[in-house]
N, C-alpha and C positions, 0 to 999 in steps of 0.2 A: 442373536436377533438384533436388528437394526430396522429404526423407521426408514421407510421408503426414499422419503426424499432426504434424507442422509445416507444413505448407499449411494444415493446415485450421486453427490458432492462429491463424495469421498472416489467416487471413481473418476475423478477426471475432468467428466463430463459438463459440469455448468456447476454455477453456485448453486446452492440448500434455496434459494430464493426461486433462482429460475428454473430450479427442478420442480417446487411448489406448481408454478405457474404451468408447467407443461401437464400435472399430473390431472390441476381444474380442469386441462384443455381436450384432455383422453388421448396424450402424447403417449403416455406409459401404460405398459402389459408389463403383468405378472405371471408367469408360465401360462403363457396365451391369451388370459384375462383382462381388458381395459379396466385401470384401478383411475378413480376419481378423488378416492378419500384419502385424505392428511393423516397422517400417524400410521400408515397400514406396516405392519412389524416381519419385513423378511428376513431369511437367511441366507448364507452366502451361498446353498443348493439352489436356489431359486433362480429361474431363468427370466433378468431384470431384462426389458427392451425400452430403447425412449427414440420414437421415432425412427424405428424401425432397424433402430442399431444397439446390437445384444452390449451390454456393459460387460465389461471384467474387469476386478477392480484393480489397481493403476499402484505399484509400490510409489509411497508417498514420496516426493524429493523437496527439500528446501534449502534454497542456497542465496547466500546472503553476499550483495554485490558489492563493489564500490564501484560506481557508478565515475567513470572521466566524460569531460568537457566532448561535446561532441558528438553524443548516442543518442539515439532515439531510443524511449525507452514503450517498443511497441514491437511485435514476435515479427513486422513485415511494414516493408517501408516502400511504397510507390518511389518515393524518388531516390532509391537505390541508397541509402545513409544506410551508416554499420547501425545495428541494435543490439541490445542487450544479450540477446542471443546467440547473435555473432562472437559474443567474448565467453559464453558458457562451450564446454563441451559436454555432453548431454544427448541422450536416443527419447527423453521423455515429453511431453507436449507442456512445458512450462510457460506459465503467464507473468508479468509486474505483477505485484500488488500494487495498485496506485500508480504513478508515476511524478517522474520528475523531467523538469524541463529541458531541451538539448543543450542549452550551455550549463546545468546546473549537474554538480558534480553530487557525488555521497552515496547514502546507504541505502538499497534496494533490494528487497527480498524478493523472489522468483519460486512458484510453486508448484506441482499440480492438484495442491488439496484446496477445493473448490469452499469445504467447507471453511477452512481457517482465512481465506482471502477473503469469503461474504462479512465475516466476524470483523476482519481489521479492517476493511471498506465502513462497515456502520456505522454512520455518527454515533451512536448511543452509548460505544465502547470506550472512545473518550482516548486515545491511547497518543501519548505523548509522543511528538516529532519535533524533535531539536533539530533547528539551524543554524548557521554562522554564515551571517550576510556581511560584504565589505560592501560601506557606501559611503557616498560622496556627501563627506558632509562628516559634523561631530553632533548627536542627537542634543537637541533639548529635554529639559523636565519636560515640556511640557508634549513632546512629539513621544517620548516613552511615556506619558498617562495615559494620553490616547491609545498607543497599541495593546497596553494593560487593559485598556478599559475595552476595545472592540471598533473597529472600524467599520462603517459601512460600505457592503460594496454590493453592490446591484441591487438596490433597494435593501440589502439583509446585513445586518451586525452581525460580524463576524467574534465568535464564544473570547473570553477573555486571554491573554494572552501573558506568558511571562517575558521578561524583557531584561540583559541585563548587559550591560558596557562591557567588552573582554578590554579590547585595548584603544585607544587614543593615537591619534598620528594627528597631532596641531600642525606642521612643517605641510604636511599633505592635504590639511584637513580633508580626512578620512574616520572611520571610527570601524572596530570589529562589534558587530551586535550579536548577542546569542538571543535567538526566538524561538519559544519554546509553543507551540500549539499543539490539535489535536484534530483540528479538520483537514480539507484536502480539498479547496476550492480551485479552482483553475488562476494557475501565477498566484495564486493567493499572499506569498510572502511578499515579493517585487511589488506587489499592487498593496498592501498594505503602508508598506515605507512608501513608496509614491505619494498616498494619501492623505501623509502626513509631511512631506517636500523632501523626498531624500527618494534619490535614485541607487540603486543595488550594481554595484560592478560586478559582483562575484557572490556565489551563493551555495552554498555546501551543507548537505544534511545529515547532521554528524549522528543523530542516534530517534531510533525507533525504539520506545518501551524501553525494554533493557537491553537490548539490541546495539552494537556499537561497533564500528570499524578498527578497533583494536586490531595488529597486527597486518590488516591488508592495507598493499598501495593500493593507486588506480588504476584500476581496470581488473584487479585482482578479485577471487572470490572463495567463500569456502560455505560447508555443507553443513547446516545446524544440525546438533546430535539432539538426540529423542530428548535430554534432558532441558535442553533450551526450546522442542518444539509443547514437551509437556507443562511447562510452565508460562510458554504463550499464551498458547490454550488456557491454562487458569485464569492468567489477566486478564482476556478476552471474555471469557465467561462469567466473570465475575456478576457483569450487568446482563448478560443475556438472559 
């Protein structure tokens, strides 16, 4: 037995959130029944409908990308640019979790477990997202206490930040910065070092959680085994 609005995550269909929200709305039948209520406990016999289309639940895929310069990272693009999609081969309805921006290269996971993508979307999960920005310029102490401490951007401080020198190019003055966050604000990296005088040339997301591009080039991808998806899922629950 499984609660209701974690069936219908689990199939595919929307997040554990926005399944919530359809069931308030009397979007959801249970072998023909309008269900309203949070927690209601079915089984996989039960004939789940959400909006007038029968679920069945979806074998879970999770495949972890490395993202090249270039991609829209979105299942469908008006102005005809490749996506992330384009470079999976795949019959199953997979989403980004998150995204990264079209010139920003790195690591992207693609799902169709509605639940596990609500979890790592939460702020509240906290889950560590390593960068390696190249920018113009060699940081000060004082522009790395700032990004440690939180910068503000749109009226809001952004959560505290690790920050740490890879490499140095005086001849170039350039500098490689590892940033280690845990939010997922729009440009948020590029717009952080902006705010503190340093422009981003290049920007690459080396690692989610424990999650890490070991082994793939770009544009390459592969399929997390149950034992990397079961122990996400622990991270992630930790705070939930």
């Amino acid at each position: 037995m499984e609660r209701l609005q974690k069936l219908i995550a689990q199939s595919g269909y929307c997040s554990r959130r926005k399944a919530e929200e359809e069931i308030q709305k009397g979007h959801v039948t249970v072998n023909g029944e309008i269900v309203r209520e949070m927690g209601v406990q079915v089984s996989s016999s039960d004939q789940v409908m959400i909006n007038g289309i029968l679920l069945k639940k979806e074998e879970k895929e999770y495949i972890l990308l490395n993202k090249p310069r270039g991609v829209v990272t979105t299942t469908s693009d008006d102005k005809h640019r490749k996506t992330v999609l384009d470079l999976i081969d795949t019959n199953k309805r997979l989403y980004p979790v998150g995204r990264l921006d079209y010139d920003t290269t790195g690591i992207l996971l693609l799902t169709n477990d509605g639940e596990l993508s609500n979890l790592m979307m939460h702020p509240k999960n906290q889950i560590d997202k390593v960068y390696i920005a190249k920018v113009d310029g060699i940081l000060t102490g004082e522009a790395i206490n700032s990004l440690k401490k939180g910068i503000v951007l749109d009226g809001k401080k952004t959560a505290p930040a690790k920050v740490k020198i890879r490499k140095k190019d005086l001849k170039k003055k350039t500098c490689m910065v590892e940033l280690t966050i845990h939010e997922g604000r729009n440009h948020q990296v590029k717009r952080m070092f902006e705010a503190v005088g340093y422009r981003v040339e290049k920007l690459k997301r080396e690692r989610i959680s424990f999650l890490d591009l070991k082994g793939l080039n770009s544009g390459e991808y592969r399929y997390l085994n149950p034992k990397e998806v079961k122990k996400l899922y622990f991270e992630l629950q930790k705070n939930d």
